[in-house]
C-alpha positions, 0 to 999 in steps of 0.5 A: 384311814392312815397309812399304819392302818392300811399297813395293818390290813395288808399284813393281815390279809397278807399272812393269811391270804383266803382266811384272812379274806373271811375273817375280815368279813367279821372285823369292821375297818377289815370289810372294806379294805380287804377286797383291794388289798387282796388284789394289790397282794395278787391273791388269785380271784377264785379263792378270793371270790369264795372266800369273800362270799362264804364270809358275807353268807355267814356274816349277813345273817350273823349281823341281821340275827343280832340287830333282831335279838337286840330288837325282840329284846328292847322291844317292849322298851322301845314301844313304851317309850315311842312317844318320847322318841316321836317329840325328840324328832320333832324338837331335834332339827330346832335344837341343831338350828340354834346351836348352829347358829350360837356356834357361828355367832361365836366364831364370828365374834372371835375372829373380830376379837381376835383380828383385832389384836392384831 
């Protein structure tokens, strides 16, 4: 977060007041910042809690509808391919452990190097 995004937010839910609320349920970045950034602009609390509200009863089955289509279609896929995802989660926590440990090998080894050039 910066401050020319939060100056984005505020002119948004500002110039549209209680439209702006519920259109922010839909945009990502907008969803959180809205709610304060309403109240900073003295946007009264009734139209504001409706708007609010009528965006999340919208926005929730809106978001939970996608997330199951995407589902229902790349189910199939999924299932032929659980196996693969099942030896990934098992092979996943190793791999993280040794990068981990070549990357801390490596900025211990460039800190001697370059410490000494100094």
């Amino acid at each position: 977060m910066n401050p020319e995004h939060l100056q984005m937010v505020s002119r948004f839910v500002m110039t549209h007041g209680v439209l702006g609320v519920f259109v922010a349920r839909f945009i990502p970045g907008l969803r959180f910042l809205a709610g304060p950034v309403a109240g900073a602009a003295g946007l009264p609390a009734l139209p504001f809690v409706v708007a609010n509200t009528l965006g999340a009863l919208l926005y929730v089955p809106y978001a939970v509808g996608i997330g199951y289509a995407v589902g229902a279609g790349l189910g199939s896929y999924l299932e032929r391919v659980r196996h693969v995802v099942g030896e990934v989660e098992y092979i996943m926590p190793a791999m993280l452990i040794v990068l981990g440990g070549v990357l801390i090998g490596w900025r211990l080894w460039r800190a001697r190097h370059l410490s000494g050039r100094a």
